[in-house]
N, C-alpha and C positions, 0 to 999 in steps of 0.2 A: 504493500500500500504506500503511492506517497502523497506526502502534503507540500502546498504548494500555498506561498502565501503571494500579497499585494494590496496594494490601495485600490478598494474599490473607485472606477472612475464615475462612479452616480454618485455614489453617496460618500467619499471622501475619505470613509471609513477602512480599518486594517480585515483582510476577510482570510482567511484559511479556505480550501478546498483537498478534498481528500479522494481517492482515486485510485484506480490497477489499472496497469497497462490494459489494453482494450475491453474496459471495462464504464460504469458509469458512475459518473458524479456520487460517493455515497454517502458524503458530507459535506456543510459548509461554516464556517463559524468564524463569528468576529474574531479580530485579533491576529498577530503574527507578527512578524520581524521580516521586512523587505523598504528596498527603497525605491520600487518603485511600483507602479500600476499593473495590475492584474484584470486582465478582459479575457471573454467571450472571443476567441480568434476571429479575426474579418472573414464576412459573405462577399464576393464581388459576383455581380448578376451578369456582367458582362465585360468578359476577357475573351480579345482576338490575338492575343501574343504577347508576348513581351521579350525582351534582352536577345533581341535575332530568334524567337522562335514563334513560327509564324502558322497559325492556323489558317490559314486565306489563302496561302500563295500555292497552291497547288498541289503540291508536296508534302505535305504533312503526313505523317505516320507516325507509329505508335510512339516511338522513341522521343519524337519532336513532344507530344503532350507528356511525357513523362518528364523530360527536363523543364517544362514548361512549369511545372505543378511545383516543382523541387526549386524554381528559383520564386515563386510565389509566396512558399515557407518562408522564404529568407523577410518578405516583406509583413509576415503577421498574417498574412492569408491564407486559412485552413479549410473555406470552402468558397469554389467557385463554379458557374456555367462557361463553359467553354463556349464562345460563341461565331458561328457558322454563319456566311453573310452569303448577300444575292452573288448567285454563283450560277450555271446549268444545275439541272437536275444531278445528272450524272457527276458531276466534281460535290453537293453539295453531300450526296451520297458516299461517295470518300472519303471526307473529311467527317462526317458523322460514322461512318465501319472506324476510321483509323481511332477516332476518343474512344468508340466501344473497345475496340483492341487491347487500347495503353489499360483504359479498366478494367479490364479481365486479365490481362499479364502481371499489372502491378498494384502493388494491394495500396502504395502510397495515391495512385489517383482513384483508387477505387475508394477510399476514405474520404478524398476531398471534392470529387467529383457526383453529386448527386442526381446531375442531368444535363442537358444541352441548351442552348439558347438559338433559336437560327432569328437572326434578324434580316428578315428580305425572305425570299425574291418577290412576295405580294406588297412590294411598297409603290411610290407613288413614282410614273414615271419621269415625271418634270422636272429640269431641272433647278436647282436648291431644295427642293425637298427630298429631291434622290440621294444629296447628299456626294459622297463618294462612289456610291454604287457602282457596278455597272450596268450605264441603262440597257444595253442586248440582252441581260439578262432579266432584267424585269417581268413578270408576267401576272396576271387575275389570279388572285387563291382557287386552290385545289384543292380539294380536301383529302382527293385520292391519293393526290402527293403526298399529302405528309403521312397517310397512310405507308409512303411507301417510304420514306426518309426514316421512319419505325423500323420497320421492317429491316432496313439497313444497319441499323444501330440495336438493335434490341427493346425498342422502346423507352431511348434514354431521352428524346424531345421533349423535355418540359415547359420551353417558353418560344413563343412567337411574336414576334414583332412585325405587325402590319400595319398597310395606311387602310384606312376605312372609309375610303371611298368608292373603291370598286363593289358595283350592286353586287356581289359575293359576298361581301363580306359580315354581313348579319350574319347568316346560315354557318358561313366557317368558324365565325366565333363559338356560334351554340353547338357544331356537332367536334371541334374540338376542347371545350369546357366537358363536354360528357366525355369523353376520351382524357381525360386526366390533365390534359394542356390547358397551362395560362398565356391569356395574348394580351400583349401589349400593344398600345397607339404607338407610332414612329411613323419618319419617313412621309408624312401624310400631307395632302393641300383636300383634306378632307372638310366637311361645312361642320357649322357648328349644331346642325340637328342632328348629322352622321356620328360626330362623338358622338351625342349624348344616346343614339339608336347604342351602338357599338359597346357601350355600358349596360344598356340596357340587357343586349344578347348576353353579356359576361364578360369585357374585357374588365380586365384589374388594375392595369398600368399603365400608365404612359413612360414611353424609353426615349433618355432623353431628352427632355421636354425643354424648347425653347432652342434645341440644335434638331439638324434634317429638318430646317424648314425652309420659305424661302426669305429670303433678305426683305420685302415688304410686304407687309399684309394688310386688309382693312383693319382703320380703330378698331370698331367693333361692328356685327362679333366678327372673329376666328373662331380659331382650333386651338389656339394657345389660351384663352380667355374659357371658353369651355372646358377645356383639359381642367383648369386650374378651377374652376367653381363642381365640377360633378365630384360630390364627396365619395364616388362608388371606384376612381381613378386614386391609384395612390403613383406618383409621379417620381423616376432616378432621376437626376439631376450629373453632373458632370462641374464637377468643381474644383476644377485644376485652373482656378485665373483665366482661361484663353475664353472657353467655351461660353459662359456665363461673368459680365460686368460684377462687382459685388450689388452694385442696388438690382441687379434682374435676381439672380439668387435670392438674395433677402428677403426680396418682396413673394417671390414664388412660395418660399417654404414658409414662408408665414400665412399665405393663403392656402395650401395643401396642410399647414399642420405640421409638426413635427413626426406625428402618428401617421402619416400619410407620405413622408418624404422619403427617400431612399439616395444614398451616395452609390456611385457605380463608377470604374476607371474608365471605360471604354477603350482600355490602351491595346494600342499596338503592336505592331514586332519591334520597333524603331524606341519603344520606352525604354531608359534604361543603358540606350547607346551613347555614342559620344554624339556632339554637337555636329553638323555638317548635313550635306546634299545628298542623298540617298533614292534608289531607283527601286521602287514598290511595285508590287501588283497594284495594288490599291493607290489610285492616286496619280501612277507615273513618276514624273522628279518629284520628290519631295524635302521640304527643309525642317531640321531637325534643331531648334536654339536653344541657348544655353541657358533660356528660359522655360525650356521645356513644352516650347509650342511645335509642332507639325503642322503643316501646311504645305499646298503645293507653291515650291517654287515661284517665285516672280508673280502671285497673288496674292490675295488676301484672306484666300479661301484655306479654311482649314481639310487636312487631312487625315483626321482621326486622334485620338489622344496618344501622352506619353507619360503621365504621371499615373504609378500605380496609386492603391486607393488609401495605402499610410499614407502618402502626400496629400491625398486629396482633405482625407479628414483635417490633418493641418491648416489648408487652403481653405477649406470649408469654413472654418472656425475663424480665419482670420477676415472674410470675404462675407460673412454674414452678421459677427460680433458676439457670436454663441460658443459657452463655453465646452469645455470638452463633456459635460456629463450630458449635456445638450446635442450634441453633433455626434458622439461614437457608441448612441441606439444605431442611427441613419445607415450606419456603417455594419453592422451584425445584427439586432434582436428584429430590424425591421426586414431589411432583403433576406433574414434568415426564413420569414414567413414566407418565402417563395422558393424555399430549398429546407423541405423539414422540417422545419422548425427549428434549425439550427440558430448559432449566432445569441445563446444565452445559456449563464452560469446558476443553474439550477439543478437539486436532487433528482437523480435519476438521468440526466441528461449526457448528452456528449462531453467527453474532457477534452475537449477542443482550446488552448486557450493559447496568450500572447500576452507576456508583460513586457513592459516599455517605457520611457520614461519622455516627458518632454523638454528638451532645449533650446532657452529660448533664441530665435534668430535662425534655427536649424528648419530648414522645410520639411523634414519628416518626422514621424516617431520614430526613436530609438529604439529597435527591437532588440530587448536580454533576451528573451527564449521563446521557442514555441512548440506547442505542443498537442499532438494529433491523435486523438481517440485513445491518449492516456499514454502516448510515448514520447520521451523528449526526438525533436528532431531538429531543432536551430539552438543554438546556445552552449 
């Protein structure tokens, strides 16, 4: 059995936890001796790569999500959806067999890895709200499809991200909520009665809310003003400085709720690397700064993120003026509702966790250790 102490980061307080290797939480109690904060290891909803390893680019196999999952550890993050973008049928189906594979060969993504996330190819063709996509590949929801993208993977699909405007998309939402899938609004130049329809069928989330859209919309309404008033919509947000101003942030998650907010990286394969011009699938040339922003080359247009989601929480907190017991739910208890119920330190529960400390002026948490279904693995 070990225990494991920290500063609760809610409530301030010194907490113990107690614990066996792959085993669950079988105690918790005030008190202990550490100097620093003990969490709930980070949920991220949506990871396309990181540190040169790249889900998107074609290529992906087992091996590529295995090291992928292993340098995730290193940033505090114990579970993630891998996530699978507009692609052919055919390639999106490889890239979903390859994460089943890495799952079943190795026991460390099959711990951190609870489902898929495919965001595309039923998003919106036009561009700015395509985004990076690629528009040839774009198409109307299928339902058959993701029948068959199951079928590929084992039935690891848990999240979809569509735009809801294609008259498909009520019916896909409802007959994949009966099939176990949560869908998400993105990517959309959807109206503002189509959100509110697209709640109504079952969607739960909006992904990335306030990015994949276009550069002007009417005052009112949108889709972004809708997103942000239907309580049935709980909205990730991307809070790494580039993607969201701090008063767009601020203002969103205080209209969504803290109960309703979720932090997500969105990063890259390019997160992680060094500064400079780099040649992507996604994107084409793109520029990687020492600020941490991506974009494509000689635009203004971004190209996907590159802070993992310890930065983000930092970023978060300083971009909104909320403290850390405030911002790092957003980060674990909340996206963990959409993976388990993972993402909280509680009896019986996963011994998933990450102590850390914060410094000031430093862009991230500090991670001491971390630790996965009751085994040390960073620290």
């Amino acid at each position: 059995m070990t225990e494991l102490s920290g500063i609760d980061p809610i409530t301030g307080r010194m907490q113990t936890v107690a614990f066996g290797a792959g085993e669950a939480i079988s105690a918790i109690a005030e008190g202990g001796d550490a100097d620093c904060y003990l969490a709930a290891g980070l949920v991220d909803l949506q990871v396309n790569g990181y540190a040169g390893f790249d889900l998107n680019d074609g290529a992906v196999d087992a091996e590529t999500v295995s090291k992928l999952a292993r340098v995730m550890l290193e940033h505090g993050v114990t579970t993630f959806l891998p996530t699978v973008i507009t692609e052919t049928e055919d390639n999106i189906c490889k890239a979903l067999a390859a994460i089943a594979q890495a799952r079943e060969a190795d026991p460390v993504v099959r711990e951190m890895v609870p489902g898929i996330h495919v965001e595309g190819p039923f998003i919106s063709p036009i561009d700015g709200p395509r985004g990076a996509h690629k528009a040839s590949a774009v198409r109307a929801p299928d339902i058959e499809e993701v029948r068959r993208w199951q079928n590929a993977c084992g039935g690891l699909v848990r999240l979809i991200t569509l735009s809801v405007h294609w008259p498909e998309s009520e019916a896909i939402i409802a007959a994949a909520r009966r099939e176990g899938i949560a869908i998400a609004i993105g990517h959309t130049d959807a109206t503002a009665e189509q959100i509110h329809g697209a709640a109504e069928a079952g969607a739960q989330l909006s992904t990335h809310l306030g990015n994949g859209a276009a550069a002007t919309l009417p005052r009112h309404p949108n889709f972004i003003w809708a997103q942000l008033a239907d309580d049935r919509l709980t909205a990730t947000f991307i809070a790494d400085g580039h993607h969201l101003p701090a008063d767009t942030l601020k203002a969103m998650v205080r209209a969504k709720g803290l109960e309703r907010s979720i932090l997500v990286s969105d990063v890259a394969a390019l997160g992680g690397l060094k500064p400079g011009l780099y040649d992507q699938a996604i994107g084409g040339q793109v520029e990687l700064t020492a600020e941490g922003r991506l974009g494509i080359a000689g635009t203004p247009y971004l190209a996907g993120a590159a802070r993992n989601l310890n930065e983000g929480i930092v970023s978060a907190m300083a971009l909104t003026g909320l403290p850390l017991a405030d911002i790092l739910p957003l980060a674990t208890e909340n996206p963990g509702r959409f993976a388990d119920g993972r993402g909280r330190i509680e009896r019986g529960g996963r011994a998933d966790f990450f102590r850390f400390r914060i410094i000031p002026g430093q862009g991230a948490l500090e991670v001491v250790d971390v630790w996965l279904d009751g085994e040390k693995v960073v620290g």
